[in-house]
C-alpha positions as semicolon CSV with decimal commas, in nm:
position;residue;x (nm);y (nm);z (nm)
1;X;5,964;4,311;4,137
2;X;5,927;4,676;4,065
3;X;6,072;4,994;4,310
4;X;6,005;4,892;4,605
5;X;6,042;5,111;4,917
6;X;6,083;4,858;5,233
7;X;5,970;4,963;5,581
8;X;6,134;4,728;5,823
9;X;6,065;4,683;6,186
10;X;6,167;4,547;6,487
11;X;5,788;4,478;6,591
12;X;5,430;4,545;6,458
13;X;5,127;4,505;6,516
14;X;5,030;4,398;6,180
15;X;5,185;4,437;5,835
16;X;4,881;4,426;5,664
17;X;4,737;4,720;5,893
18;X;5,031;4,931;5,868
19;X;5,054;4,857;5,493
20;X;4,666;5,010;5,469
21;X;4,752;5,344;5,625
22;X;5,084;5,422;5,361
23;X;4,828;5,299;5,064
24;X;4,765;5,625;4,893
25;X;5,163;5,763;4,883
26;X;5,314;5,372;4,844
27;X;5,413;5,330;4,530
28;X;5,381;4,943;4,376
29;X;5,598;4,692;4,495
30;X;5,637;4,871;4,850
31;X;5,744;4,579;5,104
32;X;5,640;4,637;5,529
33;X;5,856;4,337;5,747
34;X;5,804;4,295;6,097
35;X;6,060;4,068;6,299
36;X;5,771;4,016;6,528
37;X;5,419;4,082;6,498
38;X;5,184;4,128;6,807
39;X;4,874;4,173;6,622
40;X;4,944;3,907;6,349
41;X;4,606;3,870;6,174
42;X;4,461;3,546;5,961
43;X;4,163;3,503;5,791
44;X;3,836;3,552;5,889
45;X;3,985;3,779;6,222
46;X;4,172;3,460;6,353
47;X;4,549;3,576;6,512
48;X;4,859;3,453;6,381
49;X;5,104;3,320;6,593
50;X;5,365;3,571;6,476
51;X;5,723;3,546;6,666
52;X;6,067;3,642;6,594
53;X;6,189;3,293;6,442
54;X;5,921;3,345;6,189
55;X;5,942;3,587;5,813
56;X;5,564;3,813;5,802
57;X;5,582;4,112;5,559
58;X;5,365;4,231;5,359
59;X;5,351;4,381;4,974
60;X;5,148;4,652;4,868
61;X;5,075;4,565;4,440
62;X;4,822;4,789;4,250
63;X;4,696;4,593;3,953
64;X;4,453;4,847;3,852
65;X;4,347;4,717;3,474
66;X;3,985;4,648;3,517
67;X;4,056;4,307;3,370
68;X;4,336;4,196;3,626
69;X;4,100;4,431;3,917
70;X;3,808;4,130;3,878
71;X;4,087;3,869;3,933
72;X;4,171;4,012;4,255
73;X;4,112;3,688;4,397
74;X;4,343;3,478;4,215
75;X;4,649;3,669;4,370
76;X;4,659;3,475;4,722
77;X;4,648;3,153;4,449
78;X;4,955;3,283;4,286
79;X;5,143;3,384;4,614
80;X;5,079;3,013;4,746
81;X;5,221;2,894;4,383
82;X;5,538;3,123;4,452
83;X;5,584;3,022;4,834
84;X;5,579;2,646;4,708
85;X;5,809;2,728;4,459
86;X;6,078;2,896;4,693
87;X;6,053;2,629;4,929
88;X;6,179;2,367;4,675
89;X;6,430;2,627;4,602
90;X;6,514;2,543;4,992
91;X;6,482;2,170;4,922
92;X;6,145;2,131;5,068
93;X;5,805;1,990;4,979
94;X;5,552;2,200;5,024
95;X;5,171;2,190;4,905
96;X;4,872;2,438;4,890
97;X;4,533;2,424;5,039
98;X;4,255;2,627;4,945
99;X;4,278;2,863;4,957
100;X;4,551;3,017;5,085
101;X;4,779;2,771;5,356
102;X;5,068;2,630;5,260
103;X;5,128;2,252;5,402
104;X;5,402;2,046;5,477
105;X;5,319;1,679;5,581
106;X;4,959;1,818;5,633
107;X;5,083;2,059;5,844
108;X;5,042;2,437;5,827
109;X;5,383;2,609;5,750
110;X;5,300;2,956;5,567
111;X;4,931;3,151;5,529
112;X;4,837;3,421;5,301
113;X;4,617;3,748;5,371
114;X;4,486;3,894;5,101
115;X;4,333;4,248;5,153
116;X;4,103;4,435;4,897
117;X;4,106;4,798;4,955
118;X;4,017;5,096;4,688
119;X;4,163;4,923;4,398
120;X;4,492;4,782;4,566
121;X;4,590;4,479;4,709
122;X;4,783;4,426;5,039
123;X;4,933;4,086;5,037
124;X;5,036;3,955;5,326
125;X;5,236;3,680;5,396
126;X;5,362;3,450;5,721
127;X;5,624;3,156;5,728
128;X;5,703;2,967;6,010
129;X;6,062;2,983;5,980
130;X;6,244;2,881;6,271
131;X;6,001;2,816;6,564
132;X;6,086;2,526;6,745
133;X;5,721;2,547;6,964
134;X;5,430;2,636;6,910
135;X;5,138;2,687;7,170
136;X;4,945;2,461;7,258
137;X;4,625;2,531;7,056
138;X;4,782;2,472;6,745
139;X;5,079;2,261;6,779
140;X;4,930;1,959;6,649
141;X;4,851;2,114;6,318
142;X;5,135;2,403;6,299
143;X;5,503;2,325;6,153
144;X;5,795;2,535;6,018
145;X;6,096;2,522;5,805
146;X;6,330;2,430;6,103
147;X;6,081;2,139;6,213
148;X;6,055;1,945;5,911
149;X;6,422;1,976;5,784
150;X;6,605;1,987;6,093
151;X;6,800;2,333;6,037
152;X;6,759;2,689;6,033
153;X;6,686;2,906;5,754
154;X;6,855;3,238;5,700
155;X;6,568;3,503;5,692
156;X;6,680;3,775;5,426
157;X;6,780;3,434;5,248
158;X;6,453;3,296;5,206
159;X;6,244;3,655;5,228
160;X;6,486;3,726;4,857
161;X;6,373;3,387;4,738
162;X;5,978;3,397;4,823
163;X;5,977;3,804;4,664
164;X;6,190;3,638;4,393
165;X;5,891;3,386;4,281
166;X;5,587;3,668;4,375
167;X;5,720;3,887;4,111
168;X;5,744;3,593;3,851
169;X;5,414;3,520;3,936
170;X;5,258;3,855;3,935
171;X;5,423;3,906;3,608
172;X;5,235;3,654;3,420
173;X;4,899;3,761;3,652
174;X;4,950;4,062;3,458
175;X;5,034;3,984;3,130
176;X;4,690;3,751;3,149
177;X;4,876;3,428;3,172
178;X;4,588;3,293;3,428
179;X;4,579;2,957;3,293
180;X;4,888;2,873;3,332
181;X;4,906;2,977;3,712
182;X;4,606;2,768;3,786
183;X;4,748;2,442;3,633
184;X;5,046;2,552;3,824
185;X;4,837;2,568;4,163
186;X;4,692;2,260;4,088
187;X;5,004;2,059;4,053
188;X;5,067;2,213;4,423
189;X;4,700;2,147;4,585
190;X;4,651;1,903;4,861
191;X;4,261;1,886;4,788
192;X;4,272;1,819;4,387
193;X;4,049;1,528;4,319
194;X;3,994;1,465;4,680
195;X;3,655;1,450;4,952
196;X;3,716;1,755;5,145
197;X;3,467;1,913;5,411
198;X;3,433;2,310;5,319
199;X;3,306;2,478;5,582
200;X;3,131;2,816;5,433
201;X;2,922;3,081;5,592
202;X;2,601;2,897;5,546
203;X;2,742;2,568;5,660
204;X;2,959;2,263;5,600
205;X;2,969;2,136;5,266
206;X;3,080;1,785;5,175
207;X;3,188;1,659;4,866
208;X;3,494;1,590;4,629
209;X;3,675;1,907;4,503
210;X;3,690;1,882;4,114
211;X;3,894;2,206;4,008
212;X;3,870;2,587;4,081
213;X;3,740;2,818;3,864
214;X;3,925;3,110;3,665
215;X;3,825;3,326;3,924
216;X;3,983;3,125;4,220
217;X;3,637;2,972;4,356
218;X;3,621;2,631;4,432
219;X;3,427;2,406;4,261
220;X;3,307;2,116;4,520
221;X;3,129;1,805;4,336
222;X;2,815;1,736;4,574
223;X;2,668;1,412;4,678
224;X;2,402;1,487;4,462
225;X;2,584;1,509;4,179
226;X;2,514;1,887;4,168
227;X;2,837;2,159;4,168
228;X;2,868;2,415;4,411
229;X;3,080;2,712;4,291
230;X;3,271;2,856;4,710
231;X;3,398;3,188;4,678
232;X;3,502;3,163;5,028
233;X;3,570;2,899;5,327
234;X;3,776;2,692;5,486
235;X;3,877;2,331;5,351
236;X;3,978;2,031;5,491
237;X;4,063;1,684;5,381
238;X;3,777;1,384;5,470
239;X;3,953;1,111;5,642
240;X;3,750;0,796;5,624
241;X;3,733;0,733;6,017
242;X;3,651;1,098;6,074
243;X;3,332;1,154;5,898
244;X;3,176;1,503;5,862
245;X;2,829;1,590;5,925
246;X;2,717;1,812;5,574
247;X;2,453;2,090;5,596
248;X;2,267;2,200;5,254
């Protein structure tokens, strides 16, 4: 990808929070792995279930061209593009779901955490790799590698692979290929043409998601035929015998 210095650990807290206090001396590229995380963080303060059978690093990038810095957004986009991408590598199916979980069967196998801070990005990253079980809050819509094909993955093996596919990605990020990285996320989404339920800081939104934007947003057809640009939520499909009450 570029130099990267690589800080490896038995057990963290969180990648992402170590990864913010090297920030100013890291040069691009630097990678932080934790064999286990204790502190593994999601989005919007949620934990991550982060054991040992499972790959969580994180990689410090510093795209600091004012055009690329109000695209920030787009990069946990690009790192779901390159996660899919690896798995096939592996001979799996994966898709994405804005914006940032990676599915298998409709199941979550890999989530993204994208941090914002003075001009660089921290992106982290979590596969379920080899977990067998998962607790009980989340077992009916958790999976991993190991689950769905029946074997375990060699970590280094797959960690090579998935940094492999980021720096492809972040390549043509930077040399303003955007278009072509969203038509590539959208031959990966889950949600593409489909009646999703978002549910935003203001409320639940209901409609059919139509495309995102060049800046990552979703763009969620309403009932009313109006569009409603989502910077930020959480998205789920709408199964017909599981209706979803809509707000706005």
């Amino acid at each position: 990808m570029m130099e990267r210095k690589v800080y490896r650990f038995k057990e963290l807290a969180s990648t992402n929070e170590f990864a913010k206090g090297i920030l100013k001396e890291s040069p691009e590229g630097t990678l932080i792995i934790a064999d286990k995380q204790t502190n593994g963080k999601g989005r919007f303060g949620k934990s991550w279930y982060s054991p040992e059978e499972g790959l969580w690093f994180s990689v410090i990038l510093k795209p600091n061209n004012t055009l690329h810095s109000a695209r920030y957004q787009l990069l946990p986009l690009l790192a779901g593009v390159a996660v899919c991408e690896a798995m096939l590598g592996l001979g799996v199916r994966a898709k994405v779901k804005w914006p940032n979980d990676i599915l298998i069967n409709g199941k979550k196998v890999a989530g993204i955490l994208s941090e914002f801070v003075d001009g660089t990005v921290i992106l982290g990253m979590g596969i379920n790799l080899n977990i067998k079980e998962f607790p009980e809050e989340i077992k009916d819509t958790a999976t991993s590698l190991l689950l769905e094909k029946g074997k375990a993955f060699d970590k280094d093996i797959v960690l090579k692979l998935v940094l492999k596919k980021i720096e492809e990605k972040y390549k043509l990020f930077k040399a303003s290929g955007l278009d072509k990285l969203l038509q590539e996320w959208r031959s990966y989404s889950d949600t593409f043409g489909k009646r999703v339920a978002v549910n935003t800081p203001t409320g639940v939104l209901q409609g059919e998601m139509i495309d995102i934007d060049s800046d990552g947003a979703l763009l969620l057809k309403l009932p009313s035929g109006n569009t409603e640009k989502i910077f930020a939520g959480e998205c789920s499909l709408i199964h017909i015998n599981k209706p979803q009450r809509t707000q706005r």
